[in-house]
LUMTOR-71075 format. One record per residue (C-alpha): residue in three letters; z, y, x. Coordinates in steps of 0.001 Angstrom, whole numbers, plus 500000, padded with zeros to 6 digits. Example, Ala and Ser with C-alpha at 12.3 -4.5 7.8 and 13.67 -1.06 7.14 Angstrom:
# residues 2
ala507800495500512300;ser507140498940513670;
# end
This chain:
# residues 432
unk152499430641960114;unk154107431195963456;unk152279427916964729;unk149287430451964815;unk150588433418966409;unk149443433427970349;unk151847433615973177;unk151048436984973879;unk151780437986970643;unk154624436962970179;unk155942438305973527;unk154572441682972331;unk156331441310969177;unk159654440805970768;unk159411443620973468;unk158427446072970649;unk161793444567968493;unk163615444999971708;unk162448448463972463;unk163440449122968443;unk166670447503968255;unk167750449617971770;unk166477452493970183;unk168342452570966728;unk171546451484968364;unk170942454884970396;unk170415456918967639;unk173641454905966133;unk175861456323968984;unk174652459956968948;unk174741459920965508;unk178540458778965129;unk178968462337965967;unk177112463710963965;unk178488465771960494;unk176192467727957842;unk176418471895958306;unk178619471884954723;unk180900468981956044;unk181436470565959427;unk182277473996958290;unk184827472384955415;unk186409470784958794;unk186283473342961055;unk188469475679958682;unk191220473770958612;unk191657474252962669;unk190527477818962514;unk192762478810960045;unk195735477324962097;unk194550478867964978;unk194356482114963693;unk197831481940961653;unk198921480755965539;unk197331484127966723;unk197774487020964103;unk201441487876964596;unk200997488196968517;unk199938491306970487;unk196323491280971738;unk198181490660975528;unk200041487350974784;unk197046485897972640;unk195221484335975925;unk198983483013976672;unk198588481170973471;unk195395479802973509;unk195966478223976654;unk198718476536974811;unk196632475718972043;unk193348474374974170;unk195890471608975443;unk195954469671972025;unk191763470360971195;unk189501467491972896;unk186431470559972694;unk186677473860974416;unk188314477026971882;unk188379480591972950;unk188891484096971911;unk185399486835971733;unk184607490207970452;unk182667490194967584;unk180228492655969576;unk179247489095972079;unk178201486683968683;unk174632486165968071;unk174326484594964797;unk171737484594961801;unk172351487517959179;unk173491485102956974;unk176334483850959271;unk177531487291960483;unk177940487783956439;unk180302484450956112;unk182376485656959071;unk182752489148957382;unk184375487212954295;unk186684485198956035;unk184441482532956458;unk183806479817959585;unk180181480245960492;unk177889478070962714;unk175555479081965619;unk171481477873965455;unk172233474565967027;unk175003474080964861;unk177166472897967968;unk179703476150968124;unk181545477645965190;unk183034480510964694;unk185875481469962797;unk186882485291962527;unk190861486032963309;unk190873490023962873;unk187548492972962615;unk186955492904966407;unk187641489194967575;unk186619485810966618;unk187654481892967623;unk185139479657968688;unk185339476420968479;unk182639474335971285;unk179924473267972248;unk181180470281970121;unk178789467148970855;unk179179467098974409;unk182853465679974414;unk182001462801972727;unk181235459797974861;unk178957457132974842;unk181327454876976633;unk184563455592974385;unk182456454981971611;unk181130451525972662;unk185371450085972762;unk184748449877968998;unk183719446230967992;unk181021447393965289;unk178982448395967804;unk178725444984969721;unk178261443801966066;unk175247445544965723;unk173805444769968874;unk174124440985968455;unk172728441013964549;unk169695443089965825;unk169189441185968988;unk168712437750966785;unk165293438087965708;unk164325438296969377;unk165785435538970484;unk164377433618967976;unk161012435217968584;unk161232434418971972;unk161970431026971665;unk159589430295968766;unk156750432069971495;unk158087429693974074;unk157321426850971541;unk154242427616970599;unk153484428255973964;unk154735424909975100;unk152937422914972227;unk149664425193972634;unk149292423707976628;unk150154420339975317;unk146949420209972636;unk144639421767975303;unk145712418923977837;unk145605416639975047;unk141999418218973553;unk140847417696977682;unk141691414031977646;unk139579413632974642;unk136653415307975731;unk136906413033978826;unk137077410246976461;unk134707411261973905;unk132039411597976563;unk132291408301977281;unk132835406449973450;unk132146408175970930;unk133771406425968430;unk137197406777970220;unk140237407500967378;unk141039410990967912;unk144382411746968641;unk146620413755966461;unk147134417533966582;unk147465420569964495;unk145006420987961722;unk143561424075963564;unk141809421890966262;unk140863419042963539;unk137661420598963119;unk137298421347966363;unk137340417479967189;unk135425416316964473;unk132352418610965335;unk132612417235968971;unk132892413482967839;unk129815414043966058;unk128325416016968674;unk129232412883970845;unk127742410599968927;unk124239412328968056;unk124381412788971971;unk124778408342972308;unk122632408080969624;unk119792409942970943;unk120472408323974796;unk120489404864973083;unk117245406070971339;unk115738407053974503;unk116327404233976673;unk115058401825973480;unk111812403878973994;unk111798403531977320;unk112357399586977401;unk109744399524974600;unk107204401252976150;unk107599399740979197;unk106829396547977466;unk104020397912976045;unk102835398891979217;unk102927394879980608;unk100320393750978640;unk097674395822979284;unk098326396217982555;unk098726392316982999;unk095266392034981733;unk093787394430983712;unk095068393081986868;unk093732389922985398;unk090328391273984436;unk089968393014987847;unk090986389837989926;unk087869387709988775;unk086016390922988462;unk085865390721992153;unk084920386467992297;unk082164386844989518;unk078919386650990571;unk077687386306986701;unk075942389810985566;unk077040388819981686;unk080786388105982953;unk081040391104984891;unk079841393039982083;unk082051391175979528;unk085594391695981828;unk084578395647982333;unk084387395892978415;unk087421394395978602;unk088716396782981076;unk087380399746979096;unk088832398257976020;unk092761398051977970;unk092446401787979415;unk091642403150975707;unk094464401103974642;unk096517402597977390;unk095867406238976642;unk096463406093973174;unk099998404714974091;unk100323407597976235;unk099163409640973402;unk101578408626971007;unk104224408465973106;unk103929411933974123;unk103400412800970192;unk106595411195969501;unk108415413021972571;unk107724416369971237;unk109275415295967847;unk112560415200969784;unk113532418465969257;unk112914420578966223;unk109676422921966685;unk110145426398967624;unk106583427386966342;unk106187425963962586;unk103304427928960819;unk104377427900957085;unk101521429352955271;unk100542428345951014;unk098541425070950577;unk097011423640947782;unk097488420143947732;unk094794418452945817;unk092301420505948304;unk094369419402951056;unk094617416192950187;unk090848415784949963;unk090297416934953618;unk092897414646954985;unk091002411352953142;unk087314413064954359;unk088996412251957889;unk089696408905957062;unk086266407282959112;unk085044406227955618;unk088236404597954202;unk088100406869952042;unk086102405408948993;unk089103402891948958;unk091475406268948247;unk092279407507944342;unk094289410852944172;unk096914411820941086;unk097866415303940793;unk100478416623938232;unk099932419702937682;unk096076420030939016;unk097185423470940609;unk100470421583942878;unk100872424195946183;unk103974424333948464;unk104202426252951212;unk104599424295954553;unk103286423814958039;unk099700422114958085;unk100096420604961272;unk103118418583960555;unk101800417500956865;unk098892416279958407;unk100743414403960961;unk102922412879957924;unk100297412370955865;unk097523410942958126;unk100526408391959470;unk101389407138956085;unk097593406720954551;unk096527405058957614;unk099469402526957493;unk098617402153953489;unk095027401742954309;unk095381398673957256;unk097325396703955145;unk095921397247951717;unk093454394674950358;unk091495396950947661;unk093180400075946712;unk095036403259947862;unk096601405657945335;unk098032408592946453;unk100077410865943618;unk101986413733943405;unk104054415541940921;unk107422417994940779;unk110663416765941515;unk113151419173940620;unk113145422464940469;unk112159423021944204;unk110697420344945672;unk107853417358945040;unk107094414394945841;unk104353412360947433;unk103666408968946490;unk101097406103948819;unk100849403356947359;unk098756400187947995;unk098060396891947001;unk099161394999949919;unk101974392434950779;unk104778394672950734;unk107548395492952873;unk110916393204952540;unk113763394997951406;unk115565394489954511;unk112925395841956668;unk112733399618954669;unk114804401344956820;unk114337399421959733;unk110281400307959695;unk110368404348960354;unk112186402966964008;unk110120403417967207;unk107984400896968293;unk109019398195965554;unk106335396297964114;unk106475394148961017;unk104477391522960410;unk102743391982957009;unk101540389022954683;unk101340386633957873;unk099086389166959781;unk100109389744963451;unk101035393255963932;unk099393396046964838;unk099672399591966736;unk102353400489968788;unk105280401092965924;unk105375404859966339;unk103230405745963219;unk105775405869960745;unk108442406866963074;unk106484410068963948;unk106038410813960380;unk109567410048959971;unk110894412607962385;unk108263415083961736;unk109485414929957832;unk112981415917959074;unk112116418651960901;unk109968419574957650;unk113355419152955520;unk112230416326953566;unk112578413056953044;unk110947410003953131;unk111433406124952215;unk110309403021951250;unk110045400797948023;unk108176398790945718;unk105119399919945042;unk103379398969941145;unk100382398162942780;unk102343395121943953;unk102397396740948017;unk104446398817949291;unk105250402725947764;unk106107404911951051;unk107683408157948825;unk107574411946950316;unk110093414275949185;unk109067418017950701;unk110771421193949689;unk108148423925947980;unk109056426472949887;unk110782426381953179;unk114542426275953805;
# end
């Protein structure tokens, strides 16, 4: 518990116990004084009856000769007045008219009658008594020490916390330097209040590698990708410029024509995939029935479609998602079940769960090797099916990937019971 308290607290706590413990031991003094009205009249009559027993049997003239005898043993000041020169509540003028001492409104002078006409009085009490003759008794030093123990040991639990607080934030510093540079670093041990603290920026860390790795992989890849074409082109253009042969020139500009298509639609993708990178600001959910839906997306198909069959359960199946995206899943994932299918394409859907369904494509094809599930939805990474040379440019399924995660869904690979491969879509109904 006192790991968490903050420096300054802790130096506020122990001024404010500081300012207490100096006050109480203040009130302690002035209070050694101090005596209840009841008590202090009970005490005062003892004196005042001996001074008055001093003071009856004398003439009014050798009284004052008296008292100063008398003031010599009192440690407060006593003297002789005329009843006429006391100002005292009703009530007291009443005790002094029985015989009784009787106490001013501060209750720092008493009064104690000696005939009709004159009283004693005894102060102002409280001034005579000193701070400093008080302080020669040991309780008092007692006191002071007992009280002044929780500060010190507030002080030097602040100045321990305080010490071990700049110690973690040098430490957490070093990390951060180190994290920055490996992510996977063992993180050094402190209190559990920065654990999470550490663990969020270790994973921060590596999503941040991750995603620099995954960028300079698409970089070298498309870079790559780039060679080829361009290779050819340079190629093309070199005996473009020695051909004299109208059917050769018009052969290598087809084949120019066919490089620059191949180039933009590279560039195309590409940029497709780049704008995956971060999760879209502007998603349009809006209700969308998919058997209707579906249909549109295979009428876009060039004419593949007569090789499509569609499964609904129930007939009525609607979620509510963004169009764009779905048809950016969905036209990934038919076109890669239509190029390697040999005769058929069936696309179901049904519940699963309570809140979200799933998406079936399946075809009849060679199938994807168990191995090679996960690694497929990766960036330009293209499999060779059945012995065919591959095709594309590898970002098909990894834009339909990405573009399912930013949907909240999820999608994999399997088996499929046409004998192909089964690429399964898992999309929430409604959005999360």
């Amino acid at each position: 518990m006192l790991s968490k308290l903050r420096p300054w607290m802790v130096a506020m706590a122990g001024a404010g116990w500081t300012g207490l413990t100096l006050y109480l031991l203040w009130l302690c003094t002035n209070a050694s004084v101090f005596v209840g009205e009841d008590s202090f009249l009970r005490l005062m009559a003892g004196p005042g009856y001996l001074v008055a027993e001093q003071l009856k049997g004398l003439p009014a003239d050798q009284r004052e000769a008296r008292m100063d005898m008398l003031r010599a043993h009192f440690q407060y000041p006593v003297n002789l007045i005329t009843l006429d020169d006391v100002e005292l509540p009703p009530e007291a003028m009443v005790m002094l008219e029985h015989q009784q001492p009787a106490l001013n409104s501060d209750e720092d002078i008493s009064y104690f009658p000696l005939d009709d006409d004159t009283v004693i009085r005894f102060g102002p009490m409280w001034g005579s008594a000193e701070v400093k003759d008080l302080l020669k008794f040991p309780v008092f030093w007692i006191t002071a020490c007992v009280a002044g123990l929780p500060v010190l040991l507030l002080l030097g639990v602040g100045l321990r916390v305080h010490r071990r607080r700049n110690a973690e934030l040098n430490t957490l510093k070093t990390c951060l330097g180190t994290l920055a540079r490996s992510p996977n670093v063992m993180l050094p041990a402190m209190s559990k209040e920065w654990t999470p603290l550490l663990l969020t920026l270790q994973q921060h860390a590596r999503e941040i590698s991750a995603m620099s790795e995954r960028h300079r992989e698409v970089s070298q890849a498309v870079s790559h990708e780039l060679r080829t074409p361009l290779a050819r082109m340079r190629f093309a253009l070199s005996l473009l410029g020695k051909s004299e042969d109208p059917l050769t020139r018009t052969r290598l500009q087809e084949r120019l024509l066919t490089d620059v298509e191949e180039l933009e639609a590279l560039v195309r993708a590409s940029l497709a995939f780049a704008r995956l990178a971060g999760a879209p600001s502007d998603l349009q959910h809006e209700p969308i029935n998919l058997c209707d839906w579906l249909h549109q997306e295979f009428a876009l198909l060039d004419g593949h479609h007569r090789r499509l069959s569609l499964e609904t359960e129930p007939a009525h199946l609607e979620l509510i998602g963004d169009r764009a995206l779905l048809h950016l899943i969905v036209r990934n994932l038919l076109s890669n079940a239509i190029t390697y299918a040999r005769d058929q394409v069936c696309v179901s859907a049904t519940y699963h769960g309570q809140h979200h369904l799933v998406l079936h494509v399946d075809d009849d094809g060679p199938g994807i090797l168990a191995e090679n599930r996960e690694k497929m939805f990766e960036p330009f990474v293209r499999l060779a099916m059945g012995g065919d040379a591959p095709g594309g440019f590898g970002l098909g399924l990894a834009l339909a990937k990405r573009a399912t995660q930013w949907h909240c869904g999820e999608l994999s690979a399997a088996r499929s019971p046409l004998g192909g491969a089964r690429l399964s879509l898992v999309l929430p109904l409604r959005p999360l």
